[in-house]
mmCIF file of the N, C-alpha and C atoms, coordinates in Angstrom:
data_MODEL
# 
_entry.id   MODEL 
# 
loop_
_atom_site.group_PDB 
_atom_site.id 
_atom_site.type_symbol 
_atom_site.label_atom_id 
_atom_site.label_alt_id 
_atom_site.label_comp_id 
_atom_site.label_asym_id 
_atom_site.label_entity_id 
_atom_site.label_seq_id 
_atom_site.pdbx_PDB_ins_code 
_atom_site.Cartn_x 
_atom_site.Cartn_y 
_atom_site.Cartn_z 
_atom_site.occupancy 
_atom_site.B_iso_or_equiv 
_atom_site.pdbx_formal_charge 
_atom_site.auth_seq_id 
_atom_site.auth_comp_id 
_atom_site.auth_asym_id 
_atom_site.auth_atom_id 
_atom_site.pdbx_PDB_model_num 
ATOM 1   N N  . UNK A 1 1  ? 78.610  72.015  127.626 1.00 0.00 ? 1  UNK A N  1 
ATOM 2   C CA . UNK A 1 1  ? 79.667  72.888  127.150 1.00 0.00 ? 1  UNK A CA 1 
ATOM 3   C C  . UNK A 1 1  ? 80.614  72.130  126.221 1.00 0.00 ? 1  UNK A C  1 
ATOM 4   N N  . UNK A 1 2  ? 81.130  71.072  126.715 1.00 0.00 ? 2  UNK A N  1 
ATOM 5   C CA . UNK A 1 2  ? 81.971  70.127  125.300 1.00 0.00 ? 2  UNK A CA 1 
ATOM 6   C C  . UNK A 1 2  ? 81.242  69.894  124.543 1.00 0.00 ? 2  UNK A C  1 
ATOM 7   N N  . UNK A 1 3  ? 79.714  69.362  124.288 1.00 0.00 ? 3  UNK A N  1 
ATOM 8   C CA . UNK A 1 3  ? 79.040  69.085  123.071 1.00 0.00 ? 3  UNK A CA 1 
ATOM 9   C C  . UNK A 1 3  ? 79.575  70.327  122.416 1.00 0.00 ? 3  UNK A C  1 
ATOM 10  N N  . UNK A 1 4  ? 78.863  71.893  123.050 1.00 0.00 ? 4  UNK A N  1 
ATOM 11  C CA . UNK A 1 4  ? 79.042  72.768  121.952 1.00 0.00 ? 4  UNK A CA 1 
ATOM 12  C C  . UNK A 1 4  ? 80.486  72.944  121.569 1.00 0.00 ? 4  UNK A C  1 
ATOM 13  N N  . UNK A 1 5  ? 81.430  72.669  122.295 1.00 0.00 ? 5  UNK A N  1 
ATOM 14  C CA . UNK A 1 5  ? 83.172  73.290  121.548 1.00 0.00 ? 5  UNK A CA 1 
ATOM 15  C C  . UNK A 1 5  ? 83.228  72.019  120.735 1.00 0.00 ? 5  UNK A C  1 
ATOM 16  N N  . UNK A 1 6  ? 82.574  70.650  120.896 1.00 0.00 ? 6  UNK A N  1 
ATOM 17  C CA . UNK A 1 6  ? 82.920  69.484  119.571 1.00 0.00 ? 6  UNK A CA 1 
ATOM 18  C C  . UNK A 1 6  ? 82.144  69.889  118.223 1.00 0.00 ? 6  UNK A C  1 
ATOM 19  N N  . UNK A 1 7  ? 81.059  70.735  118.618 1.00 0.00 ? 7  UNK A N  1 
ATOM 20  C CA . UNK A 1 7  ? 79.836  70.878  117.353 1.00 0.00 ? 7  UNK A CA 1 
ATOM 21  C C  . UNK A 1 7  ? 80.595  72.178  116.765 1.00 0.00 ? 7  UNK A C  1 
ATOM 22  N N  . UNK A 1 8  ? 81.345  72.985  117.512 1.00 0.00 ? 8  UNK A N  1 
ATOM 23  C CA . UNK A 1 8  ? 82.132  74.169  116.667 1.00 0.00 ? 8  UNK A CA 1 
ATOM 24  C C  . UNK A 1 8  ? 83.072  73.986  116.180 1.00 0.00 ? 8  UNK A C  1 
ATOM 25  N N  . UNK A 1 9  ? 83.981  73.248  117.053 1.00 0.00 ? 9  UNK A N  1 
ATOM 26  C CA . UNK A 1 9  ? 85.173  72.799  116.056 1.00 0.00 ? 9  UNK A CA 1 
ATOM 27  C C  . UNK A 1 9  ? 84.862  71.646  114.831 1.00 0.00 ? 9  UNK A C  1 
ATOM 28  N N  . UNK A 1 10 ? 83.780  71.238  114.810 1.00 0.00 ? 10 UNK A N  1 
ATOM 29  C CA . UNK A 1 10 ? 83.819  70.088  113.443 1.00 0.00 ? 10 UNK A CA 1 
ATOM 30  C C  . UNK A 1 10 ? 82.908  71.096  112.497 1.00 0.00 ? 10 UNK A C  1 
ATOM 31  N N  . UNK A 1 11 ? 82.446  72.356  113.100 1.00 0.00 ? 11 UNK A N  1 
ATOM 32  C CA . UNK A 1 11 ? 81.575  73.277  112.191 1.00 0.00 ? 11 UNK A CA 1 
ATOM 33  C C  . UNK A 1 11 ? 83.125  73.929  111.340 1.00 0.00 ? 11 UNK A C  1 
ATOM 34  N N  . UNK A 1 12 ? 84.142  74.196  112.143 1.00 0.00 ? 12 UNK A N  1 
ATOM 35  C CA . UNK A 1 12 ? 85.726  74.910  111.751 1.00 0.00 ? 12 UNK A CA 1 
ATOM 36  C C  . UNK A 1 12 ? 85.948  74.108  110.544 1.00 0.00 ? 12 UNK A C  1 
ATOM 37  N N  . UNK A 1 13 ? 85.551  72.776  111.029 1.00 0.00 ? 13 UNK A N  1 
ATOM 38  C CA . UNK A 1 13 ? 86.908  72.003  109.721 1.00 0.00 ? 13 UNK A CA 1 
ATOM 39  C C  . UNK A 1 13 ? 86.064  71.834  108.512 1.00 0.00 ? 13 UNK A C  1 
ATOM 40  N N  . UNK A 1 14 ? 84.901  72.083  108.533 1.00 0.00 ? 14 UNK A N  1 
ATOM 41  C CA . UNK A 1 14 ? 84.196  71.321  107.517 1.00 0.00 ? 14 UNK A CA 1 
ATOM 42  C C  . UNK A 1 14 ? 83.937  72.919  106.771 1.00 0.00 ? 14 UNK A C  1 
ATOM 43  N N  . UNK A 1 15 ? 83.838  74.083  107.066 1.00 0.00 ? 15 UNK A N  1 
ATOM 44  C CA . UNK A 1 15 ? 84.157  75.633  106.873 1.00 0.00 ? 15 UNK A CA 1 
ATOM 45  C C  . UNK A 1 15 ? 85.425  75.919  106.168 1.00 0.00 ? 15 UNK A C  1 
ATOM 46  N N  . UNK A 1 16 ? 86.419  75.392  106.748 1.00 0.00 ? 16 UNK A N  1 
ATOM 47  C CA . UNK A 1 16 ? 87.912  76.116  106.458 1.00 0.00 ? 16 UNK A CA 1 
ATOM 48  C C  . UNK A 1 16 ? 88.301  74.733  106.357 1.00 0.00 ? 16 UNK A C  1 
ATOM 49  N N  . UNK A 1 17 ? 89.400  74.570  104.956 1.00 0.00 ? 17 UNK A N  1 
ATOM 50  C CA . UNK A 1 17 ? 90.241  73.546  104.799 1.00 0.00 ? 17 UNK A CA 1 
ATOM 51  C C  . UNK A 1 17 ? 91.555  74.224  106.137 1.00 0.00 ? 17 UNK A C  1 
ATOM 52  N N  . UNK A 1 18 ? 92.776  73.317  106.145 1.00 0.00 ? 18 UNK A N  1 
ATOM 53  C CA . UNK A 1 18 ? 93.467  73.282  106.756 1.00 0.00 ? 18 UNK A CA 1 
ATOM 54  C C  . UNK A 1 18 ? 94.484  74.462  105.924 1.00 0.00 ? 18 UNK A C  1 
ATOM 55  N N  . UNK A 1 19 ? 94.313  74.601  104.650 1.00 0.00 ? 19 UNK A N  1 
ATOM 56  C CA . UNK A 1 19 ? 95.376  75.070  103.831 1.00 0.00 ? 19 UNK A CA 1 
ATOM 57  C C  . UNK A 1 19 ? 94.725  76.774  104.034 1.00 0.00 ? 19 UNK A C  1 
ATOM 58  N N  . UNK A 1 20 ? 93.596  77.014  104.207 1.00 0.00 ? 20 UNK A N  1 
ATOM 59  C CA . UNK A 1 20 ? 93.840  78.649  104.153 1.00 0.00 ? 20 UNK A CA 1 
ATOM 60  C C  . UNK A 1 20 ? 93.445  78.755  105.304 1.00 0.00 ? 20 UNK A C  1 
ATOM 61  N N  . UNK A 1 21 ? 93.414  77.919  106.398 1.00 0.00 ? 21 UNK A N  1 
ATOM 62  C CA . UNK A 1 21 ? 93.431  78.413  107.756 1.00 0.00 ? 21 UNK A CA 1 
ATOM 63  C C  . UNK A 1 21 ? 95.127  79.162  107.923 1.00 0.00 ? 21 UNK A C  1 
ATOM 64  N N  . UNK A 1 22 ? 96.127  77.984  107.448 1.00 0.00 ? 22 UNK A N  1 
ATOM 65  C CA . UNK A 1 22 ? 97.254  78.251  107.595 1.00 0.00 ? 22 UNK A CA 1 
ATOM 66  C C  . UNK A 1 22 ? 98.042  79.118  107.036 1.00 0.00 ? 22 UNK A C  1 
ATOM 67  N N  . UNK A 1 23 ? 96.975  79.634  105.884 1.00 0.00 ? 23 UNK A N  1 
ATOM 68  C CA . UNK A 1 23 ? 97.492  80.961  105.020 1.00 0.00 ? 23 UNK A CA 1 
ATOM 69  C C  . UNK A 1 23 ? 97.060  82.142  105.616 1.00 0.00 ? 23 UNK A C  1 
ATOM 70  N N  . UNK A 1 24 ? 95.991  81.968  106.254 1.00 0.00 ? 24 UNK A N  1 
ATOM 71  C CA . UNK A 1 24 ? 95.394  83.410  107.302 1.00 0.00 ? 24 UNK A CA 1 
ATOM 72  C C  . UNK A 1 24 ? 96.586  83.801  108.301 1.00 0.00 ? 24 UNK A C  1 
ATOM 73  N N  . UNK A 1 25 ? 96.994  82.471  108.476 1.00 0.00 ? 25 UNK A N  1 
ATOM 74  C CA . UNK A 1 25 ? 98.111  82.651  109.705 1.00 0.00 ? 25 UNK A CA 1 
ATOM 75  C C  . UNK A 1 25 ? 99.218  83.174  109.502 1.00 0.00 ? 25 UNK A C  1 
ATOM 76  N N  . UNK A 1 26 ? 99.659  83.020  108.475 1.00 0.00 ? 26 UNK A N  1 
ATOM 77  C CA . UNK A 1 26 ? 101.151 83.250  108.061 1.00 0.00 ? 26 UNK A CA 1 
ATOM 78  C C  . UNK A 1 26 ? 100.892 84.531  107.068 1.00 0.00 ? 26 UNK A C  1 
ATOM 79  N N  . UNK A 1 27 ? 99.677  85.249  106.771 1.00 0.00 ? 27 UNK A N  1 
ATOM 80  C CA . UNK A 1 27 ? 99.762  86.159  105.856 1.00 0.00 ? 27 UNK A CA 1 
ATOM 81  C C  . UNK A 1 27 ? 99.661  87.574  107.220 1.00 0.00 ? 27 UNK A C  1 
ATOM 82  N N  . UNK A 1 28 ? 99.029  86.866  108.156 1.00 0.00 ? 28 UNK A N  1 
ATOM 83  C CA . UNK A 1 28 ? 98.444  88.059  109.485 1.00 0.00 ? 28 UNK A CA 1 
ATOM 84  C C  . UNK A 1 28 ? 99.766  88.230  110.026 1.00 0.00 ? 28 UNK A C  1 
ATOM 85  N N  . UNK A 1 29 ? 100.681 86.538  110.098 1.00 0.00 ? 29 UNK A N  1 
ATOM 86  C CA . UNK A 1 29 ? 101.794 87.180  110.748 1.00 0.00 ? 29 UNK A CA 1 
ATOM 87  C C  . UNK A 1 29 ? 103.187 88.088  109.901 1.00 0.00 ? 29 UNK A C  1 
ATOM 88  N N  . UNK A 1 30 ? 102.866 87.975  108.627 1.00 0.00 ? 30 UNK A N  1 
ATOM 89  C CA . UNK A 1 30 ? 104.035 89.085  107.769 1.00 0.00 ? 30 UNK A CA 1 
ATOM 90  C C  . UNK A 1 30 ? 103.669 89.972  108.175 1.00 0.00 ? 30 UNK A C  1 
ATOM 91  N N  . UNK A 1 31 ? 102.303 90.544  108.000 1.00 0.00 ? 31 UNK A N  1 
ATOM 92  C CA . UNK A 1 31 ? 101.815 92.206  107.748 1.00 0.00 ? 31 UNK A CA 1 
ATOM 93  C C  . UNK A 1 31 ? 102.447 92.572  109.823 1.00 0.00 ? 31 UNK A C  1 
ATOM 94  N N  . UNK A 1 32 ? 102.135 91.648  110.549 1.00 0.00 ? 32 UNK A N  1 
ATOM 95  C CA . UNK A 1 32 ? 102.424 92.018  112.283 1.00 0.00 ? 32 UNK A CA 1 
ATOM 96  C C  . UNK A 1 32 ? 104.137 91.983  112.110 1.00 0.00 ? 32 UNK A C  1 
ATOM 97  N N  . UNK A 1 33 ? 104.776 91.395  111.374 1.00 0.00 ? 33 UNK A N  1 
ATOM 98  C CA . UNK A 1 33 ? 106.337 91.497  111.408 1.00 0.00 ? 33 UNK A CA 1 
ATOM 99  C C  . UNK A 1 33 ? 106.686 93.023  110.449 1.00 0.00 ? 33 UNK A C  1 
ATOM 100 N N  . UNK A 1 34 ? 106.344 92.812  109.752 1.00 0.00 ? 34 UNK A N  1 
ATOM 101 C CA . UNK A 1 34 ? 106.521 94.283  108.988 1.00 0.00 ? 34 UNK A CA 1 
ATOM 102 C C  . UNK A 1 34 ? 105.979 95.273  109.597 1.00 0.00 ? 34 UNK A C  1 
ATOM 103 N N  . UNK A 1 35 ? 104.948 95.354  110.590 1.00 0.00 ? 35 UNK A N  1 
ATOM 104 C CA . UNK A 1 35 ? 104.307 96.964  111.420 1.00 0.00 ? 35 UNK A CA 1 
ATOM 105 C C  . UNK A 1 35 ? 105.526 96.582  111.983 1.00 0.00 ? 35 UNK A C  1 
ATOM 106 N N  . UNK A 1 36 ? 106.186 95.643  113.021 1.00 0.00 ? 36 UNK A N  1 
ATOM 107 C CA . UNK A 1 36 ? 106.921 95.925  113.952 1.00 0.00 ? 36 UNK A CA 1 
ATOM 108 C C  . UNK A 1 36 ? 108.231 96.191  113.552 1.00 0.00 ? 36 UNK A C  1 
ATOM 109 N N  . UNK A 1 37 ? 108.653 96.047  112.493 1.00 0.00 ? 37 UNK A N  1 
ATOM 110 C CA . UNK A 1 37 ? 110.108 96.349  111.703 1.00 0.00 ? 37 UNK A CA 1 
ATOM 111 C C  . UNK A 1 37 ? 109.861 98.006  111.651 1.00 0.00 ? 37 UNK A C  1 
ATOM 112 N N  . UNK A 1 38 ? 108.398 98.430  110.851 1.00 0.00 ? 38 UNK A N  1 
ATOM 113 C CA . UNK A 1 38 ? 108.633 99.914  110.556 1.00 0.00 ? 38 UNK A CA 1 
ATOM 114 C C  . UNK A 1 38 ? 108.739 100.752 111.912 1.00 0.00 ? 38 UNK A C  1 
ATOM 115 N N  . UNK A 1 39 ? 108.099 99.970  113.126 1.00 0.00 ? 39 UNK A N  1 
ATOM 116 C CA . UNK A 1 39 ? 107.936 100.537 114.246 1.00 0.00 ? 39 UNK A CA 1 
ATOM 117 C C  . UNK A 1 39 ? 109.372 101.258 114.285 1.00 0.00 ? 39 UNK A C  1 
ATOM 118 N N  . UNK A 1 40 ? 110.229 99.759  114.430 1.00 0.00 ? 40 UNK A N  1 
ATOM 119 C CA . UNK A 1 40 ? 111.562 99.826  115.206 1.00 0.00 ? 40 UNK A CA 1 
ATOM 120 C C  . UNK A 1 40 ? 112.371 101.122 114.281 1.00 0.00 ? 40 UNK A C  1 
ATOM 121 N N  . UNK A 1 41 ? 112.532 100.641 113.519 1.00 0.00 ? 41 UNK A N  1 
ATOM 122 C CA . UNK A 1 41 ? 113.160 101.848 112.040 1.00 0.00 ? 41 UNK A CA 1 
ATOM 123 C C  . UNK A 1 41 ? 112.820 103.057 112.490 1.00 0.00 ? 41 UNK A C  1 
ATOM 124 N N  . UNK A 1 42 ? 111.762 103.561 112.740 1.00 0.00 ? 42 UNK A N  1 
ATOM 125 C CA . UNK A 1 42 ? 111.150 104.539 113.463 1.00 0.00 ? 42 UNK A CA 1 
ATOM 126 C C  . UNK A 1 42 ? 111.643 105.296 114.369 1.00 0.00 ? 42 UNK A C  1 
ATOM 127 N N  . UNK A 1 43 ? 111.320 104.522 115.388 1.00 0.00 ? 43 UNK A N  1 
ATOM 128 C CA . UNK A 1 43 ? 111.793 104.475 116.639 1.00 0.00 ? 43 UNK A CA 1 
ATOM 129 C C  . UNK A 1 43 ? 113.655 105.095 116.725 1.00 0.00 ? 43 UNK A C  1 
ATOM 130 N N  . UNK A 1 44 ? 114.395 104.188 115.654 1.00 0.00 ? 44 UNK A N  1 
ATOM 131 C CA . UNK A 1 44 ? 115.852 104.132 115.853 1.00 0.00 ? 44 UNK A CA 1 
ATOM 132 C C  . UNK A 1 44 ? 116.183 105.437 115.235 1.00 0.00 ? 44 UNK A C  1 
ATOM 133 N N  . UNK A 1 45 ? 115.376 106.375 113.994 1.00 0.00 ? 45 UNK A N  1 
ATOM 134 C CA . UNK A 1 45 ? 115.545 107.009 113.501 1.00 0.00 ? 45 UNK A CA 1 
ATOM 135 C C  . UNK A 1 45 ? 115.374 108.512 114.330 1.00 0.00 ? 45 UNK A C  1 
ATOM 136 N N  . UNK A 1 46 ? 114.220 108.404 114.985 1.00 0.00 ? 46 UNK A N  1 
ATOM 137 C CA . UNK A 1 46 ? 113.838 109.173 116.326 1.00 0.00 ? 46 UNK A CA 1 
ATOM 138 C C  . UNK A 1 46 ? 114.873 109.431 117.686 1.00 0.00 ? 46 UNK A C  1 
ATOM 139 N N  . UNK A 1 47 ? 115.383 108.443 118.042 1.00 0.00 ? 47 UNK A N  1 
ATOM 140 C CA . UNK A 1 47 ? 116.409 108.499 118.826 1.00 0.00 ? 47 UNK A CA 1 
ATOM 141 C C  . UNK A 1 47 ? 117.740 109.408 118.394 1.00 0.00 ? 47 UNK A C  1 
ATOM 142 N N  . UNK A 1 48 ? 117.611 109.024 117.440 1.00 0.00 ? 48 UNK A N  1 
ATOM 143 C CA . UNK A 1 48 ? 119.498 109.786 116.845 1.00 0.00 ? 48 UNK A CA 1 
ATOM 144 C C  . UNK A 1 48 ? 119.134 110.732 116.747 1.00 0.00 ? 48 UNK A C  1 
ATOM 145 N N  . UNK A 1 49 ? 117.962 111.184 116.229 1.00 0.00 ? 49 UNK A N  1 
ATOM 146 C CA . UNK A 1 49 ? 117.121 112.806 116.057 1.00 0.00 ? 49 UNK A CA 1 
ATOM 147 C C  . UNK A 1 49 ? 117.163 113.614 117.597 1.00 0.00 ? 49 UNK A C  1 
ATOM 148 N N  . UNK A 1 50 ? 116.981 112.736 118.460 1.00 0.00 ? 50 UNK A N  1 
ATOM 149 C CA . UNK A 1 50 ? 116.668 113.255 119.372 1.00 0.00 ? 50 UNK A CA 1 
ATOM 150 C C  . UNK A 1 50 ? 118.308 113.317 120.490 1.00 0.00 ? 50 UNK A C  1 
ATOM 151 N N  . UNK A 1 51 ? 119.156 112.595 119.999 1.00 0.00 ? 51 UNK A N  1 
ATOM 152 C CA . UNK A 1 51 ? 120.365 112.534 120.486 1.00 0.00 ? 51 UNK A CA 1 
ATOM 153 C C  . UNK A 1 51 ? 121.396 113.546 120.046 1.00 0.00 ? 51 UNK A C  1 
ATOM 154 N N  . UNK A 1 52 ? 121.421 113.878 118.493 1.00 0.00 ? 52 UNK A N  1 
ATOM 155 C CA . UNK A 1 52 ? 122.156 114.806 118.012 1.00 0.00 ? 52 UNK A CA 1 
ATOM 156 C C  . UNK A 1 52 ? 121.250 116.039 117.962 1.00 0.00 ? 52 UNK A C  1 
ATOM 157 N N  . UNK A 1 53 ? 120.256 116.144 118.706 1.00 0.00 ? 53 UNK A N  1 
ATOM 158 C CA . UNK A 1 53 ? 119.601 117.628 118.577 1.00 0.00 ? 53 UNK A CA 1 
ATOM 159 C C  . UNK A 1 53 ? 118.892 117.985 117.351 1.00 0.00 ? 53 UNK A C  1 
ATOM 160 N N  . UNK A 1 54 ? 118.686 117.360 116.348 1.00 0.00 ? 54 UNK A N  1 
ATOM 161 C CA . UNK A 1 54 ? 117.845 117.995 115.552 1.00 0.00 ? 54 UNK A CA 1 
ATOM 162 C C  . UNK A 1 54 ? 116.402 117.632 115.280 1.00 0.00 ? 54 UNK A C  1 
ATOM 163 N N  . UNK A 1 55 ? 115.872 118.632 114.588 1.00 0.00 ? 55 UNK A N  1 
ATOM 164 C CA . UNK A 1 55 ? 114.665 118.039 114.616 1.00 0.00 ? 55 UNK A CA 1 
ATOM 165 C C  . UNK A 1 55 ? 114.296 118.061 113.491 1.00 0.00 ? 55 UNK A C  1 
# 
């Protein structure tokens, strides 16, 4: 079982530089910060709708 996780992870690095591993990361985590911003906006906009009665 460690042979194979050493033979996959040196299959990772020699596949993916370090630089767009770290761009996958940080581009997956804007688009997950921005769903959860529109969530909230949403959400806050829904409440007052639903507090002052209208619809």
């Amino acid at each position: 079982m460690k042979t194979y996780q050493i033979l996959l992870l040196s299959l990772f690095l020699f596949i993916f530089s370090s630089c767009e591993v770290i761009a996958g990361i940080f581009e997956a985590g804007v688009w997950v910060g921005v769903l959860i911003v529109v969530a909230i906006i949403a959400l806050v906009i829904w409440l007052i709708r639903k507090a002052t009665g209208r619809r």
